[in-house]
N, C-alpha and C positions, 0 to 999 in steps of 0.2 A: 557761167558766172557763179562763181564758188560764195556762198554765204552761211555756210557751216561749216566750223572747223576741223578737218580730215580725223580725228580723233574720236572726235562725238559722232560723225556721218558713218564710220565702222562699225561702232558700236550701236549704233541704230540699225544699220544694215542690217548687222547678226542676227540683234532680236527679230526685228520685221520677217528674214529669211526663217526663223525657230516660228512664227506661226503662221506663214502661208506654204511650210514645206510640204513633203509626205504626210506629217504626220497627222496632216491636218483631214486627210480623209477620212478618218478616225472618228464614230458617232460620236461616243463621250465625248472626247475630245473638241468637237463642235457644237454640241452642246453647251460644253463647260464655259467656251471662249464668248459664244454669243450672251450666255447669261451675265459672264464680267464687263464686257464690253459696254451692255445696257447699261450696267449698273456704274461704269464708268459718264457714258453720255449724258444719263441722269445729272449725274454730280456737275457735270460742264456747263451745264444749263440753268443749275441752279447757281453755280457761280458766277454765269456769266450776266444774270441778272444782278448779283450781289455785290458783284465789283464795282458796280456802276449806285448801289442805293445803298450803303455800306449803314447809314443811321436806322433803315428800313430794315435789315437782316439780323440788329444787333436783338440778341435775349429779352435785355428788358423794355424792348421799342415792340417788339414783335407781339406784346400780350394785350396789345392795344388792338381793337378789332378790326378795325378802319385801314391802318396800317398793314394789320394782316390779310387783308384783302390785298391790299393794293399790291402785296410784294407773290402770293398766292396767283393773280391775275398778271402781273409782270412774267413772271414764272411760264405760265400758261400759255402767254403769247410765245415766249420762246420755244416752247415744244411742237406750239403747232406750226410756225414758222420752220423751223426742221423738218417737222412733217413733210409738209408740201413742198420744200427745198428738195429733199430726196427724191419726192416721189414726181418731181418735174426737173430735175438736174440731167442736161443731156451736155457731153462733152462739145459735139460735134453742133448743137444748134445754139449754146448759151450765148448769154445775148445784152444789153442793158438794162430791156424791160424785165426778164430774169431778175435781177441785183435790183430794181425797182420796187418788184412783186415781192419778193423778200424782204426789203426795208418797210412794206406796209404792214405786213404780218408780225413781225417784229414791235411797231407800235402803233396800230390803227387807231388808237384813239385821236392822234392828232392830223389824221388824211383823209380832208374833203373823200375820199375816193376809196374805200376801202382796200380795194383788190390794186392798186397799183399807186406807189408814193410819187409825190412832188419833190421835184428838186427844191433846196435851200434857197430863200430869196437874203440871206444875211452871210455875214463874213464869218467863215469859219472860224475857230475858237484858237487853232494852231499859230502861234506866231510866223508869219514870212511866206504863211501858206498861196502859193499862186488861185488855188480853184474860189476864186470871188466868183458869186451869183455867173457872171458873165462868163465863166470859163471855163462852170462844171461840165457841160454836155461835150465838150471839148475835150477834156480830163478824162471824165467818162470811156468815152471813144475810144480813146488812147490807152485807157487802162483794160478795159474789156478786148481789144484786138491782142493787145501784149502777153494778155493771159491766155489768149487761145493757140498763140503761137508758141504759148511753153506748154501747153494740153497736146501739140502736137508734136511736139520734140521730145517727150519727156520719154525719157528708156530705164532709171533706175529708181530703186526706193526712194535714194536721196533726194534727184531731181523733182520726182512728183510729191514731193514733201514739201522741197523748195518752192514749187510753184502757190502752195496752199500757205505759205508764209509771203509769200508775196502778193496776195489776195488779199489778205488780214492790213499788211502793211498799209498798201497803197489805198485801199477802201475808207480806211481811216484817215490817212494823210489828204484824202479829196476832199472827204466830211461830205460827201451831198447832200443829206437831208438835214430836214430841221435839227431833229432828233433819232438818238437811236442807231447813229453810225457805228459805235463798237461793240454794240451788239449783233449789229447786221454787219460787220468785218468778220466778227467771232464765230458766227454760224455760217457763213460762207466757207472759208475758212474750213470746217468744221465736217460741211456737209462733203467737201471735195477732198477731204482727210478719210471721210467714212467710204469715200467711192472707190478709194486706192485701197482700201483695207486697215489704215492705220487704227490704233487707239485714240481718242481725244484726248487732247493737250487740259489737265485743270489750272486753271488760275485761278487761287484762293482770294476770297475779298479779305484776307487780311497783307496781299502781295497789291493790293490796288496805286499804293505810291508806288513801288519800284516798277508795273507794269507802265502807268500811266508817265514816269518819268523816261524809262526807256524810248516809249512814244515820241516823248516831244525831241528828244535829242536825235532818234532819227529821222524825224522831219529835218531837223535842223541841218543831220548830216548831208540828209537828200537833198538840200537847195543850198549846200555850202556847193557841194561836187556839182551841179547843176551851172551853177554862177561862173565855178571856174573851167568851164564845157567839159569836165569828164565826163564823158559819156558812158565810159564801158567800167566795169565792176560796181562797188557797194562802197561806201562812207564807212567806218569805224562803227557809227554809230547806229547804222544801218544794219553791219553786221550782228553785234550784241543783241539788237531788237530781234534777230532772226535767231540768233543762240541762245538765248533765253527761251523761244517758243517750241525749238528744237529739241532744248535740254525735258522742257514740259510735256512733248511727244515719247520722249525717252521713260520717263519717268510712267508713264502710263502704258508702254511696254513691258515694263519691269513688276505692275500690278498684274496684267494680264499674265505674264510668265510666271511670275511666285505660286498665282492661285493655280495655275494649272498643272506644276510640279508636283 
């Protein structure tokens, strides 16, 4: 299932192949990539908070103290959710409660249950969206088997890039929890990005309309094609949501490569 354009998918390849090649045996060289890399995931996490609290991020919002807690501790759930994503992310065992245990970490302030989230008891926010209360563990299922069937297919840079855009996609398209889905899309996403070796993808909260707009049109696209039983390939709109986060992989290749030149 091709969802990046043969253009950008080479030109990914290249870089990707420039830093898991020879050269990469290289101390300095390992050094230098680990240190941008952090300083690249940093930056991901702080925007992946900021995308979603855009009034909370802004300058003169921020010198307020209250607020700078709140965006401070946003922040902090996200890191440590990554944490534990990593350091519990197994190809071969992932699982629902996996994506579950992530969504709590992500934002425990609102789960009875710390260590593990509840699914959404309300209609997701997406227009046309199928996963009502009654359909997520269903949805679920079907999204968690699909992704493990492309964890076990996957043979090129592209594919397994593919798959982590298709994590992002679909996680958000479900919506299961209350709150906190594109966040816990985003670090999903993110963490199975860092397991292949890539860079993290930034999305600036000042791209929050075009990211958020791409969203809703590939939902749209996914239940147009859905409706008329395509089964097999990607919606138009479905594609673009996938070249947009591609192009963002790319671009965060191209930081790693600059600094390292």
């Amino acid at each position: 299932m091709e969802c990046i354009p043969k253009g950008l998918a080479n030109e990914i390849t290249d870089k990707y192949n420039l830093l898991v090649g020879p050269k990469c045996n290289d101390y300095s060289f390992l050094v230098s990539k680990k240190r941008i890399i952090k300083m690249i995931k940093t930056n991901a996490e702080c925007n992946s908070y900021s995308i979603e609290h855009p009034s909370l991020s802004m300058i003169s919002e921020i010198s307020e103290p209250k607020k700078r807690k709140l965006v401070k501790q946003g922040v902090k759930n996200l890191q440590d959710a990554f944490r534990w994503g990593e350091a519990h992310f197994n190809f071969d065992s992932f699982g629902e409660e996996y994506v579950r245990k992530l969504a709590a970490r992500v934002e425990p302030e609102i789960h009875s249950n710390k260590d593990i989230a509840d699914y959404s008891h309300i209609v997701a926010r997406f227009d046309r969206t199928t996963a009502y209360p009654e359909k997520i563990r269903e949805e679920m299922f079907n999204f968690v088997n699909e992704l493990k069937k492309h964890f076990q297919s996957n043979n090129t840079p592209i594919e397994r890039m593919g798959s982590t855009l298709y994590a992002h996609f679909n996680l958000v398209r479900i919506h299961p929890f209350y709150d906190g889905n594109g966040r816990t899309a985003r670090i999903l996403q993110n963490i199975i990005l860092d397991k292949y070796n890539f860079p993290l993808p930034i999305i600036e909260s000042g791209e929050r309309y075009t990211y958020n707009n791409l969203i809703k049109q590939a939902v749209e696209g996914y239940y147009d094609r859905k409706s008329e039983k395509l089964m097999n390939g990607l919606s138009n709109e479905e594609k673009n949501f996938y070249t947009y986060l591609a192009g963002k992989v790319n671009s965060s290749l191209d930081k790693v490569l600059e600094n390292l030149c």
